[in-house]
N, C-alpha and C positions, 0 to 999 in steps of 0.2 A: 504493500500500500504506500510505503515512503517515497521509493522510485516513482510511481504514476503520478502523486504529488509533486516532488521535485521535476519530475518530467514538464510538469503542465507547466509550474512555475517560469520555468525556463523554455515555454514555445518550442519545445520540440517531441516528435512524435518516438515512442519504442519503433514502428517502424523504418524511420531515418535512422536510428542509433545503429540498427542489427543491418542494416544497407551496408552504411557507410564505414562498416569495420567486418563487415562478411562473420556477422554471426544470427545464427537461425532466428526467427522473430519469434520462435516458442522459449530460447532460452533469456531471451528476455524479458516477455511476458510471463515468464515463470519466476525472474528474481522478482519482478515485480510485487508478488504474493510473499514475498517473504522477508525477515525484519531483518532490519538493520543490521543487526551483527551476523547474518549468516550472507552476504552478499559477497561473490565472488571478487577477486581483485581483475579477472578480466572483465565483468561487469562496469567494474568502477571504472578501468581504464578508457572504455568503449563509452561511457558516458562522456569521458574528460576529453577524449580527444574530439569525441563531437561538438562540444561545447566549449572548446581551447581553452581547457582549463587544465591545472595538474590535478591529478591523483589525489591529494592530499587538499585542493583548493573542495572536488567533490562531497572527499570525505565529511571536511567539515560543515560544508552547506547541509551535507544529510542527517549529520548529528544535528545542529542547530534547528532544523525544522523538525527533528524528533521530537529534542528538548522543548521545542513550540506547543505541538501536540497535547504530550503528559501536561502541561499547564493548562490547556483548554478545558 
């Protein structure tokens, strides 16, 4: 659910991501469904490079909108 949200946030689709890095749009739609700490680091990578961001710029935007979340 965190990805779908970060995804929206940032205009762009799981299907662009899983294109533009040649990975299955099922494995993406599948980290999708799952939390935050089980997300694969090729996941993370395939977000950042579609969104020119590092690794580590992702991570923390996805922590950050977690910690959002639990607050709500």
């Amino acid at each position: 659910m965190i990805i779908k949200r970060y995804l929206e946030k940032n205009n762009i689709s799981m299907y662009k991501i899983a294109k533009e890095n040649n990975i299955a749009q099922t494995t993406i739609f599948n980290a999708s469904n799952k939390k935050l700490d089980s997300l694969s680091f090729k996941i993370l990578r395939a977000i950042a490079k579609s969104l020119n961001k590092t690794v580590g710029q992702v991570a923390d935007e996805l922590e950050q909108l977690d910690k959002e979340k639990d607050i709500k």
